[in-house]
C-alpha positions as CSV (number, residue, x, y, z in Angstrom):
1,X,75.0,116.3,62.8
2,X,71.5,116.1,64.3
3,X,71.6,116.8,67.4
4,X,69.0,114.4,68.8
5,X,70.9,111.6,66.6
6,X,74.5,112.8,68.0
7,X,73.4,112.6,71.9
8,X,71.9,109.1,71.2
9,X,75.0,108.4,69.8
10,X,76.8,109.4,72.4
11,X,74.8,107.8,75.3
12,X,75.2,104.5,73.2
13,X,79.4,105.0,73.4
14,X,78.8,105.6,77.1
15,X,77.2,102.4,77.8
16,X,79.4,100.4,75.2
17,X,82.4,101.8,77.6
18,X,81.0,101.4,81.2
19,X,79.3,97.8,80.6
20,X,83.1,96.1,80.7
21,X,83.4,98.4,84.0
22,X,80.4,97.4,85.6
23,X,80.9,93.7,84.3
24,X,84.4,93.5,86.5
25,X,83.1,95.1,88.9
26,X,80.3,92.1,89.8
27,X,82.3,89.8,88.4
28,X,85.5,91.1,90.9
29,X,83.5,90.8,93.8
30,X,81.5,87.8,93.3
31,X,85.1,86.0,93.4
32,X,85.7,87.8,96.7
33,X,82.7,87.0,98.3
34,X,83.5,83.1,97.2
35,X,86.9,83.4,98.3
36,X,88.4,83.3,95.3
37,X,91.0,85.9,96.2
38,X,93.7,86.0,93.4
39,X,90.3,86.0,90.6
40,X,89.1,89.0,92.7
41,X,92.3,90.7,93.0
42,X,93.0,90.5,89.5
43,X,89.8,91.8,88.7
44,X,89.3,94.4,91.1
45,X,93.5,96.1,90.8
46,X,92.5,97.9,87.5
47,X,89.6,99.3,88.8
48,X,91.4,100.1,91.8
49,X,93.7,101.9,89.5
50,X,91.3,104.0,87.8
51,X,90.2,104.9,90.9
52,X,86.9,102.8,91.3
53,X,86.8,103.7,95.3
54,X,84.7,100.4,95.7
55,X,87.7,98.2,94.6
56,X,89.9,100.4,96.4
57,X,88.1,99.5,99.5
58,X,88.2,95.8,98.4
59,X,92.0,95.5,97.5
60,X,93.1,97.4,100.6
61,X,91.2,94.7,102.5
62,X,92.8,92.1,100.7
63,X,96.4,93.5,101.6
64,X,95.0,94.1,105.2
65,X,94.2,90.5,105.6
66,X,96.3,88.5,102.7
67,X,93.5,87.5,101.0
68,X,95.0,86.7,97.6
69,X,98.5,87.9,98.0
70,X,101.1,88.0,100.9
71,X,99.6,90.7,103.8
72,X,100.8,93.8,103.0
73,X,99.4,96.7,105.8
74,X,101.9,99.0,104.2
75,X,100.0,98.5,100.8
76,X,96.7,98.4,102.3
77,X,97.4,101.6,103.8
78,X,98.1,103.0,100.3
79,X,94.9,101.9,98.6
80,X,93.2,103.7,102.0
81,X,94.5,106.7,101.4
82,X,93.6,106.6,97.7
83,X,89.8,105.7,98.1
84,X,89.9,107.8,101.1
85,X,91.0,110.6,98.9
86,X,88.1,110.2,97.1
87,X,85.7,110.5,100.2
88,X,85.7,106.4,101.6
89,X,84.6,106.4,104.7
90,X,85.4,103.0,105.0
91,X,89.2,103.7,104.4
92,X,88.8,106.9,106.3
93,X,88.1,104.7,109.5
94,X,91.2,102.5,108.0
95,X,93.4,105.5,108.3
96,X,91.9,106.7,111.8
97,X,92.9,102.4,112.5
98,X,96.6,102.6,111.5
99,X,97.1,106.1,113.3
100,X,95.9,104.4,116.7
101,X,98.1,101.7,116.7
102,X,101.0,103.2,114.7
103,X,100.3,100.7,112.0
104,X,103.2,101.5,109.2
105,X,102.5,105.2,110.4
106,X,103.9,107.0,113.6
107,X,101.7,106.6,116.6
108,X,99.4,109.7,117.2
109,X,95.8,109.8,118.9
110,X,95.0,113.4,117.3
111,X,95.6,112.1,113.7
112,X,93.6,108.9,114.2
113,X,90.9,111.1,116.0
114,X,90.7,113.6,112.8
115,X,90.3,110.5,110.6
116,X,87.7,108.8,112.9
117,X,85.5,111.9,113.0
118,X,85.7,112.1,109.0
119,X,84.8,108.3,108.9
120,X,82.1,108.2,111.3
121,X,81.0,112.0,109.7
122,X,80.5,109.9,106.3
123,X,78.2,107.2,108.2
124,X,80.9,104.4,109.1
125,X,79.3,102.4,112.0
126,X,83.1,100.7,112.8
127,X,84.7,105.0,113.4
128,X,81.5,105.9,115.3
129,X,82.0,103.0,117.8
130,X,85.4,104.0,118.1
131,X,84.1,107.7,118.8
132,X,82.1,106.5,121.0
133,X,84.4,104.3,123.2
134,X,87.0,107.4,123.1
135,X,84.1,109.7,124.6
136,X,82.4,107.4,126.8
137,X,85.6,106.7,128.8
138,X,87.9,109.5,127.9
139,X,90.1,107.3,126.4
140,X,93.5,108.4,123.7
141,X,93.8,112.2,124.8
142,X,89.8,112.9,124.0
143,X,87.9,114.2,127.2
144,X,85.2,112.5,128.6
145,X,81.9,113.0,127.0
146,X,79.0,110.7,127.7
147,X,76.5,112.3,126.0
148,X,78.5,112.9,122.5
149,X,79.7,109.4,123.5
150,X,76.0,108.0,123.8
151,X,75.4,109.6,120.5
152,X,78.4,108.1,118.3
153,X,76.6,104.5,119.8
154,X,73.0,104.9,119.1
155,X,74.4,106.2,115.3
156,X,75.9,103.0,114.7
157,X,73.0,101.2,116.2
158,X,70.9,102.4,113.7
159,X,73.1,101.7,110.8
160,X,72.4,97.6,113.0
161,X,76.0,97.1,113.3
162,X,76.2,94.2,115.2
163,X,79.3,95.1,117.6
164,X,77.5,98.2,118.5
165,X,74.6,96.5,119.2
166,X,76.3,94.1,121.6
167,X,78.1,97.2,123.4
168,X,74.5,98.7,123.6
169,X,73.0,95.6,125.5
170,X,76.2,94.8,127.4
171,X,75.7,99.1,128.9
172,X,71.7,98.9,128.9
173,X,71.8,95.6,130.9
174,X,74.5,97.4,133.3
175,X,72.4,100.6,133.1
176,X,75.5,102.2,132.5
177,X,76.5,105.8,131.7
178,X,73.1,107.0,132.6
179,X,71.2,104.4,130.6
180,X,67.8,103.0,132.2
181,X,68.6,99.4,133.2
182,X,66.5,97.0,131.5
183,X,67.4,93.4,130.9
184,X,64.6,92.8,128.3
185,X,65.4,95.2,125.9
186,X,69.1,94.3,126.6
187,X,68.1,90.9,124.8
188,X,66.3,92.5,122.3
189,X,69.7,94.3,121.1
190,X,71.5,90.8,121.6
191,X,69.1,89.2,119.6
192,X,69.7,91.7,116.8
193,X,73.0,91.1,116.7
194,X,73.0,87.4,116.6
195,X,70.8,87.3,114.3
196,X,73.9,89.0,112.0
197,X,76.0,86.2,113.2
198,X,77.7,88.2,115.5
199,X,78.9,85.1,117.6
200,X,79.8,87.1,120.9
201,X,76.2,88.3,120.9
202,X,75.1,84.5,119.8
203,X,77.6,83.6,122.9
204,X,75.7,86.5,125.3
205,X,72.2,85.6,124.0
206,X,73.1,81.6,125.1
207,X,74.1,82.7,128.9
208,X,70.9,84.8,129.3
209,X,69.2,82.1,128.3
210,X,70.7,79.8,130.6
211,X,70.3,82.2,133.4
212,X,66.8,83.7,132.9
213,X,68.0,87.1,132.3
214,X,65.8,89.0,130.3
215,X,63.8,86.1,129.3
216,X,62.3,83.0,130.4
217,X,65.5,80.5,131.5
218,X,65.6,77.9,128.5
219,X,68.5,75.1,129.0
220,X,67.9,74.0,125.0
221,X,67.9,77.5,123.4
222,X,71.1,78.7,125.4
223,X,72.7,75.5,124.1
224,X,71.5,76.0,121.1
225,X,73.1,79.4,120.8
226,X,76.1,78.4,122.4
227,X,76.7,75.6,119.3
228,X,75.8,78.1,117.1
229,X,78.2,80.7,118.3
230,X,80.9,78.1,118.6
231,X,80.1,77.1,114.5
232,X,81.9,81.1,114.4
233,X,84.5,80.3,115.9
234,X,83.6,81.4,120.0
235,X,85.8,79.6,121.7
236,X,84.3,80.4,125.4
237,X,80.9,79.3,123.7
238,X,82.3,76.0,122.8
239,X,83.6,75.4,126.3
240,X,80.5,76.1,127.6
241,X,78.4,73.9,125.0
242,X,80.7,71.0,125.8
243,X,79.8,69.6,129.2
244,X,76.2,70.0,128.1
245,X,77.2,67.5,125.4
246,X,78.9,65.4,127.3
247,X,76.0,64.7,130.2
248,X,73.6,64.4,127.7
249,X,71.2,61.7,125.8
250,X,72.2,61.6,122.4
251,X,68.8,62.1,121.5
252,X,68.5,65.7,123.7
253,X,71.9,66.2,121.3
254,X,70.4,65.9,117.9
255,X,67.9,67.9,119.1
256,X,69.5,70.7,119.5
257,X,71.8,69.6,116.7
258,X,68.8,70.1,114.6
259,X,68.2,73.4,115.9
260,X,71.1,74.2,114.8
261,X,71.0,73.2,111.8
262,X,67.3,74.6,111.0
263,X,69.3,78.2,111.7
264,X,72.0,77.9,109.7
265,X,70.0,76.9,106.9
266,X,68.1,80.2,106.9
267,X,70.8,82.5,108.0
268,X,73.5,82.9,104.9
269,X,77.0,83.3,105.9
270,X,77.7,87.5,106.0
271,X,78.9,89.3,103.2
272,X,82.9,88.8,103.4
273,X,83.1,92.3,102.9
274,X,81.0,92.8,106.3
275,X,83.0,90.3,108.1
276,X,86.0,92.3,107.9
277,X,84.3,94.6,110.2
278,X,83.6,92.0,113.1
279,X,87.2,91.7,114.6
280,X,88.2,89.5,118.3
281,X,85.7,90.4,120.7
282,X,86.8,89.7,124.6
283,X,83.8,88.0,125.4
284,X,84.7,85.4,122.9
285,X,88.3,84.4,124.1
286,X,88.4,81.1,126.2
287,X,87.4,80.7,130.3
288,X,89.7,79.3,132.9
289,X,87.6,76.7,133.8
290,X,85.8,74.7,131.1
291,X,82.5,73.7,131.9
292,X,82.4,76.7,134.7
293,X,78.5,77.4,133.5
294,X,76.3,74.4,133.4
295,X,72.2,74.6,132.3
């Protein structure tokens, strides 16, 4: 055969074969993202099985969280250790996870340590942060190291995760570990992060707004963020938000209302496959007193 005729041949049969791939592929995920979970799953199990390492990812999610089908951690560990096989550092960090807490695996901070450092060595914002907690405090049998630790945080600051972003302004604001204090560029890495629709940092930019920290004290923008936080489900935002409410005009409400609303319009929800990554933050869990902070 003709050479030139046989490799055209042969590229053709190559993309005959990978079009039905690449066509479940986006098809898969489009149902995650919509939350169409048992679509996705059904989709996305083959290529999991043929060891697509972006499914894998997907599906061990989806038996992570029970999206789709009953939660299965034990499962979801499985499909980790398959994609992470394959060089995942997403399911490299979900490994480093499981050996932390003893999730379906025996407890043990050197294992979970290993996996972190292959995660976080493969760019994963979610192990670096956990790096960098671990060295920062000398936490789970690592010894303290603030500089290493300092490091691990900037990393995933410049991969703009939003947690690490937060944790950045929360130790810059403190000047902590070193750090030059500075409120002002403190809000700048909030801001970042809300922007993301990280609602802690939507709950943290509202209270330096209401307190002048930072910036210029603004009663409507703190509200503002403190509704929009509480639209993510920030519970110590909404208490916060609700006196406000409550002593004022309902014209000064729909104001803000409208704010609101002018945000959400031009911030799309996150990827669902980047909300995995944003779990309970502390700052988010309710306050004693209702109504404690009033602007």
């Amino acid at each position: 055969m003709d050479f030139p005729r046989a490799l055209a041949v042969l590229l053709l049969a190559l993309t005959v074969s990978v079009s039905p791939v690449r066509a479940s592929w986006e098809r898969g995920l489009a149902e995650y993202e919509a939350g169409q979970f048992e679509e996705a799953l059904s989709l996305l199990l083959p290529l999991a099985e043929a060891d697509d390492v972006r499914a894998q990812e997907i599906v061990a999610d989806m038996y992570f969280f029970g999206q789709g089908t009953e939660p299965n951690s034990l499962e979801g560990l499985r499909w980790s250790r398959r994609a992470a096989a394959l060089g995942s550092g997403e399911a490299e960090n979900d490994l480093g996870v499981a050996y932390a807490l003893g999730d379906q695996v025996e407890q043990d901070d050197a294992e979970a340590l290993r996996w972190f450092l292959k995660a976080a060595g493969h760019g994963n914002a979610k192990a670096q942060i956990s790096l960098a907690k671990r060295y920062l405090y000398g936490l789970e049998g690592v010894s303290r190291d603030v500089a290493l630790g300092l490091r691990y945080l900037e990393a995933a600051v410049s991969s703009d995760h939003p947690r690490a972003l937060t944790s950045l302004a929360q130790l810059t604001e403190q000047g902590a570990f070193g750090l030059r204090a500075d409120r002002r560029e403190a809000f700048r890495l909030l801001e970042r992060a809300a922007e993301q629709r990280f609602a802690p940092a939507q709950m943290n930019l509202g209270f330096h707004y209401a307190m002048g920290i930072g910036v210029r004290r603004d009663p409507t923008r703190a509200i503002t963020w403190f509704m929009i936080a509480a639209n993510g489900g920030c519970i110590r935002a909404a208490q916060m938000a609700e006196p406000w409410v409550a002593g004022h005009t309902d014209k000064a409400v729909e104001t803000v209302r409208q704010l609101v609303a002018e945000w959400e319009a031009v911030h799309p929800p996150r990827q669902r496959r980047n909300a995995n990554d944003l779990g309970p933050d502390s700052s988010c869990a309710p306050i004693a007193r209702p109504g404690a902070l009033k602007t």
